[in-house]
C-alpha positions, 0 to 999 in steps of 0.5 A: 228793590225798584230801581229804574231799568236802562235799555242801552242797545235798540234800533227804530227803523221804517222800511219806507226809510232811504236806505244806503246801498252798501248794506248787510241787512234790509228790514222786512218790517217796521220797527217804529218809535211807538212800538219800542215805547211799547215793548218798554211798558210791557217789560218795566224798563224805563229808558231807553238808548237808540243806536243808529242803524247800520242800512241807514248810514249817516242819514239820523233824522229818524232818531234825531226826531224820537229823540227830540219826541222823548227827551227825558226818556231817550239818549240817542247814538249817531252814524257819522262821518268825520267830516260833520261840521261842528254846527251839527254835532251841537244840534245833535248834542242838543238832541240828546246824541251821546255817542258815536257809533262806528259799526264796522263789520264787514267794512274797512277799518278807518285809521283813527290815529289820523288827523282825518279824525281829530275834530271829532274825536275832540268833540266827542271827548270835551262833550264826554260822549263815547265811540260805540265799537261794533266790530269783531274782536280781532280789530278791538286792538287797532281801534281802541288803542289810539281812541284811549290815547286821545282820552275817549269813552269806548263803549264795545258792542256785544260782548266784544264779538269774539271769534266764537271757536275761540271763545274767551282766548280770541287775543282781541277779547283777551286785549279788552280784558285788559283795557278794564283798567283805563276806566275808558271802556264799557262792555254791552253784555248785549245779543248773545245771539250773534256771537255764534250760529251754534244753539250753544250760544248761551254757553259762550255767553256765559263764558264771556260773561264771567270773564268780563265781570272779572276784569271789568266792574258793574261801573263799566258794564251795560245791558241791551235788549238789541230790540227788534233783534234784527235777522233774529226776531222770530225766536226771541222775546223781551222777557226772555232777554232779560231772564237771560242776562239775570242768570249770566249775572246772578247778583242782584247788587250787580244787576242794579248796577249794570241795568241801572245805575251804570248806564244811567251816568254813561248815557247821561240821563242826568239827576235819574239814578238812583 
């Protein structure tokens, strides 16, 4: 069956880019617009979603401008603060931004039950964006919670990012599992690689995998290749990605699902699924 492929977890970046101090990783190669268009040729994957890159803090105008390039190919999810004025997120909106993207490793928690957040949060909702949740597992609990309370879209990166000595038990994944119900939270079965430093990864994966398929439906779940696999390029490839998550997931009805229609709606490429 040909059905349209999504990419829902990949980062453009030049190193010439101003990037902010506070930062965990810095780039030692480009990774351009033209290049991720390529690697979608190459491996038959027709859309794509940019996720704005931690060392670029709050600064979106490269993405912005992809999107603004590509717009019936590309959704975008932004850095922000939430003080960006309103006039902004419309621009963004326009642009193709569909989410919001909080990454948190490494950083503070921020109270998003506080009226701090309140704008944001409510143009995210009336807009049906999404809060995008790159953190560690144990956190899920204080941050989904009050996102859920105000009805947002929770979209959680890789897996949920358990405790990999924990594995499946970490209370936080376990607290995911459970969030499957609201109809409010998606899971990017994306990056096996930074769930553990061990080789056994895979295996994690696949635990993680199974777990999640079972509480969560193929309509709450989503792939990422997370090109250009930062501090991990040199041992991985695209195909490679994409063999991997067929075998975590084995039916080809499911398999539509998440690569395709699932993602198609979520990131609203409007009138293309199938």
């Amino acid at each position: 069956m040909v059905y349209p492929v999504v990419d829902s977890h990949a980062h453009i970046f030049t190193t010439k880019l101003r990037m902010v101090q506070a930062r965990r990783y810095t780039p030692d190669q480009d990774a351009t617009i033209t290049d991720y268009l390529e690697m979608l040729q190459r491996n038959a994957v027709e859309y794509g979603v940019l996720v704005q890159p931690s060392f670029l803090g709050t600064d979106n105008q490269y993405l912005l401008s992809a999107l603004r390039d590509h717009p019936a190919r590309l959704r975008g999810v932004a850095v922000v603060g939430p003080a960006i004025s309103t006039e902004d997120l419309l621009s963004f909106h326009a642009a193709g931004i569909v989410g919001v993207r909080l990454n948190l490793i490494g950083r503070p928690i921020p109270d998003l039950a506080s009226e701090d957040w309140d704008r944001l949060l409510d143009f995210v909702r009336k807009h049906s964006w999404h809060i995008e949740l790159h953190v560690t597992a144990r956190y899920l609990p204080e941050l989904v919670t009050p996102l859920l309370a105000r009805g947002c879209k929770v979209v959680v990166d890789h897996f949920g990012r358990p405790d990999a000595s924990l594995g499946v038990t970490d209370p936080g994944f376990q607290y995911l599992l459970k969030t499957s119900d609201t109809g409010l939270v998606w899971v990017k079965l994306s990056a096996p690689y930074r769930l553990s430093l061990l080789e056994s990864y895979g295996d994690l994966a696949q635990r993680l995998s199974r777990e999640l398929l079972g509480a969560f439906s193929p309509g709450r779940l989503v792939w990422g290749s997370d090109w250009p696999h930062s501090e991990h390029s040199a041992v991985l490839n695209e195909p490679a990605q994409l063999v991997q998550f067929r075998e975590l997931v084995g039916s080809e009805d499911v398999i539509h699902q998440v690569l395709s229609s699932t993602p198609l709606d979520l990131f609203h490429f409007q009138n293309q699924a199938i």
